[in-house]
N, C-alpha and C positions, 0 to 999 in steps of 0.2 A: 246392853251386852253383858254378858259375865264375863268370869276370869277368863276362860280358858277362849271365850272369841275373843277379846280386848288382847291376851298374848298372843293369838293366830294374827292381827291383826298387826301388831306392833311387827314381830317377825318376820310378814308379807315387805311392811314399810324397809326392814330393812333387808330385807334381800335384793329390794329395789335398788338399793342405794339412796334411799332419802334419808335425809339429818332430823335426828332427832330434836325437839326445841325444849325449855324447862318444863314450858305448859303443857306437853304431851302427855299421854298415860303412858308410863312404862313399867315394864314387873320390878317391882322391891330390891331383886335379886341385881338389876341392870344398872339400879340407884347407888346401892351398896357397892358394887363391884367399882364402880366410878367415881365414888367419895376415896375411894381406897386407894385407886391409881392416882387420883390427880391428885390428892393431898401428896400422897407419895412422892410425886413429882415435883409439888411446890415446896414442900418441906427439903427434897435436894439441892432447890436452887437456892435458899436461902442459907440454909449451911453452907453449900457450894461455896457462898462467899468466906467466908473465913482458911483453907488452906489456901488464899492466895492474897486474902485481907493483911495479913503480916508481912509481905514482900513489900507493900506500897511502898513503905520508906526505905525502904532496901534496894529499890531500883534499880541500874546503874545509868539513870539520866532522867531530866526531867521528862523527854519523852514519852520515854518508858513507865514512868511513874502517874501522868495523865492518862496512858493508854491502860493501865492497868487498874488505875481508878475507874477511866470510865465502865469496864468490863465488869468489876467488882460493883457498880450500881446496877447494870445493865440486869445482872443473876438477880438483884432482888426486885428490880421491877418485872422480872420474867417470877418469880413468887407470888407478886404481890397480884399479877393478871390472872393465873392461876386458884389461886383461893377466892379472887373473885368468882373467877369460873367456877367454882367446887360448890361458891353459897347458890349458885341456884338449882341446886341440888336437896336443899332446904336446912342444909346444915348450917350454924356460923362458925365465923373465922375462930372467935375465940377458944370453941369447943375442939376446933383443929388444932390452934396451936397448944392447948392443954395435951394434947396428945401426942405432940413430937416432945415438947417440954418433960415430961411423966416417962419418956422412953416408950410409951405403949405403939407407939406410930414408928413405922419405918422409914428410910430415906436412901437414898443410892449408895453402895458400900463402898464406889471409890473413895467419898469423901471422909474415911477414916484413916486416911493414910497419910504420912506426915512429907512437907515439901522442904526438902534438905539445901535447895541449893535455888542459883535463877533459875537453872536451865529448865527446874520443874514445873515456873510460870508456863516456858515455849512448850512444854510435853503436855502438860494440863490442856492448853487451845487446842495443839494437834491431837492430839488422841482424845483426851476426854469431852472438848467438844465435837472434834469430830465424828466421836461415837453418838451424842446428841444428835448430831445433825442427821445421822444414819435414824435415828429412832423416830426424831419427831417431824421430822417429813415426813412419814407416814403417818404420824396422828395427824396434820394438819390434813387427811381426810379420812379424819376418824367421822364416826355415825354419830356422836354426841357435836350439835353445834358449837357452844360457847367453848368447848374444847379446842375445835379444830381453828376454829379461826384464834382464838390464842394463841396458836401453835404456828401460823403464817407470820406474825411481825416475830416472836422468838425467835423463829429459823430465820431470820434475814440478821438478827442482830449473832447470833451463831453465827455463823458463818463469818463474821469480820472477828469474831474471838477467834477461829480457827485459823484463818490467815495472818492474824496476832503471834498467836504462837507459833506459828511453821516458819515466821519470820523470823524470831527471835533465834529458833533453833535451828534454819538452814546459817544466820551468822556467827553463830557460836559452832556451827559443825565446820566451817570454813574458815574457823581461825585461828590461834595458838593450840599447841597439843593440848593444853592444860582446859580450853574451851571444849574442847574438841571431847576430851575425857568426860570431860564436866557432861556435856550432852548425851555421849552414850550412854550413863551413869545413869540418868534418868532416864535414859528410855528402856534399858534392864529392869528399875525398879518399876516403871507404870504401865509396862507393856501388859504382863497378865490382872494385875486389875482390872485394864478397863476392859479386856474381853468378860470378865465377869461379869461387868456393869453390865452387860444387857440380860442378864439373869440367869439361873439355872437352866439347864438343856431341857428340851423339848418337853420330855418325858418327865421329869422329875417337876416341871411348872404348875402347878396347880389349876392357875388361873387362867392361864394362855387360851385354853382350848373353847372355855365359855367366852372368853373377851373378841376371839378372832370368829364367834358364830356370831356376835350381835357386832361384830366390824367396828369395833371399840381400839381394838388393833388388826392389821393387815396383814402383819408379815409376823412369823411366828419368833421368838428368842434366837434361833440357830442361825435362822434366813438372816437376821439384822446383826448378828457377830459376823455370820460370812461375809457379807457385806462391806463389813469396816474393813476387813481384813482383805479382803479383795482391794478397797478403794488403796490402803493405804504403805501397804510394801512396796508396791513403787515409788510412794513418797519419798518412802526412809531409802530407799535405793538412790532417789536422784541426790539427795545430800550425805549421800556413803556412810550413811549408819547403819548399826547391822540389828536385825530383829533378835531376842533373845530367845531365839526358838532351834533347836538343832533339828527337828522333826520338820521343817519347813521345807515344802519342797512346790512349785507348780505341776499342777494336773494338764496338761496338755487337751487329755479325752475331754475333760469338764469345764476347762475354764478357769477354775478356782484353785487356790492357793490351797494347799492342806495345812495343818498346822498342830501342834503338839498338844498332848492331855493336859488339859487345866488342872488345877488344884480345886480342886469344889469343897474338901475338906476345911480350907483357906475359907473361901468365901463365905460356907457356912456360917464358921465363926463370928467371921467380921459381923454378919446378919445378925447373928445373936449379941451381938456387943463387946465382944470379944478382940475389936479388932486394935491395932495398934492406937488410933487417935479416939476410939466410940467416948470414954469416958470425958477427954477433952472437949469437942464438939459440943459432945448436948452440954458442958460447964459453960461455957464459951455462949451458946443461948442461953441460957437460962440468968448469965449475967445480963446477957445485954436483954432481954425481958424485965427482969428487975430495976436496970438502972434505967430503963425508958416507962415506967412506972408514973413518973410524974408530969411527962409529955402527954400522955395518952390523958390524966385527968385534967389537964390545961385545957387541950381540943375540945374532950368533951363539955367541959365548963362552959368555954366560948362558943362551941354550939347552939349549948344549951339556955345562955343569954340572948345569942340571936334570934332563937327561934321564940322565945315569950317576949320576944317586942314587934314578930310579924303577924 
């Protein structure tokens, strides 16, 4: 076959619905687009860890301090599936992580924002995971395989991070004024980041429109902000906090929540590096890449013994 039956071909496949596997032929453009996103994605989970890697000892209970640990390992083994998934793609890990390290590589622009208090652990689970959870349920049937099935055990461990924090924050909303402050506080500051976090609008995406013809993604940025924002004002309704939106209002004809003009001038920023924590962050990896320097050539060493005595 030539190029253009092998792309008739692949297209047919997925207009069917069938999952792409690493050994399939697929156009260049299909390989690149999906080194981009998933790195993307593995690169936010492992940052991820760090604005909540600081609270560990700050807890207020051992509970809370297990529970927050486990969560905080939970985000790098959600990276560390992820870059798996990305190498059989033909790229290596290495080359990925040189490029979040170097700045060249993007990662989700929530995670440049600074967490001021606990309450920001319980708003981080509810909102920032559960904007995850809105997104990658739908990758776990994305058309790329090693994608989507990485994407079924994540959303199940999502999900007990979301119930994490909606925990933390319905007891802090139901308790002293000063808890109570404390929680609306963070949900003013996280509220319009994490509607960011599902990306620029429709029209301004770049990527969206070829990613949702090869069903790479399902639901386009707008569809999976409405989404959250639908799931999640009744949430903050049931434990009486208040959205910081004055533009909120429910649509009765629609269904849907309507909700106020984002700041995309903001999120640019953050995207460009501009944002309040971007500098910290990548300092914050690029220590712990260096001081884990001598781990990586131990492994390899012991490897590398192992294997010239079998």
């Amino acid at each position: 076959m030539n190029e253009e039956q092998l792309l008739q071909k692949f297209e047919d496949r997925i207009h069917a619905g069938e999952i792409i596997e690493p050994k399939d032929w697929m156009p260049e453009r299909y390989r690149k687009q999906l080194i981009r996103m998933m790195s993307q994605h593995a690169h936010s989970e492992v940052v991820g860890m760090l604005p909540e890697g600081n609270w560990i000892t700050r807890a207020p209970s051992l509970r809370r301090k297990m529970a927050l640990l486990a969560k905080v390992q939970d985000e790098a083994g959600h990276g560390l599936y992820i870059y798996s998934a990305t190498e059989t793609l033909g790229i290596d890990r290495a080359e990925l992580l040189e490029q979040l390290l170097s700045g060249q590589a993007k990662y989700s622009s929530i995670f440049n924002y600074p967490t001021l208090s606990w309450a920001d652990m319980g708003v981080i689970g509810w909102f920032v995971d559960g904007a995850a959870i809105v997104n990658q349920t739908m990758l776990a049937k994305s058309s790329y395989g090693p994608y989507s099935r990485a994407m079924v055990r994540i959303c199940k461990e999502e999900n007990f991070h979301k119930k994490q924090g909606y925990e933390i924050i319905t007891i802090l909303a139901n308790g002293t004024p000063e808890q109570k402050k404390m929680a609306q506080d963070a949900v003013n500051r996280w509220w319009w980041p994490t509607l960011m976090m599902f990306g620029p609008p429709d029209k301004d995406s770049p990527n969206s429109a070829e990613l949702m013809k090869w069903k790479v993604k399902l639901k386009s940025n707008d569809e999976l902000r409405q989404r959250f924002v639908d799931l999640t004002i009744p949430q903050a309704k049931a434990v009486n906090l208040t959205i910081p939106d004055p533009d909120l209002k429910y649509n009765e004809e629609s269904g849907h929540w309507e909700f106020g003009k984002i700041n995309w001038d903001e999120f640019w920023q953050v995207v460009k590096g501009n944002g309040p924590m971007n500098k910290e962050r990548l300092r914050a990896r690029r220590k712990a890449h260096e001081d884990g320097t001598w781990v990586r050539k131990a492994a390899m060493a012991y490897a590398e013994k192992h294997k010239s005595k079998s």
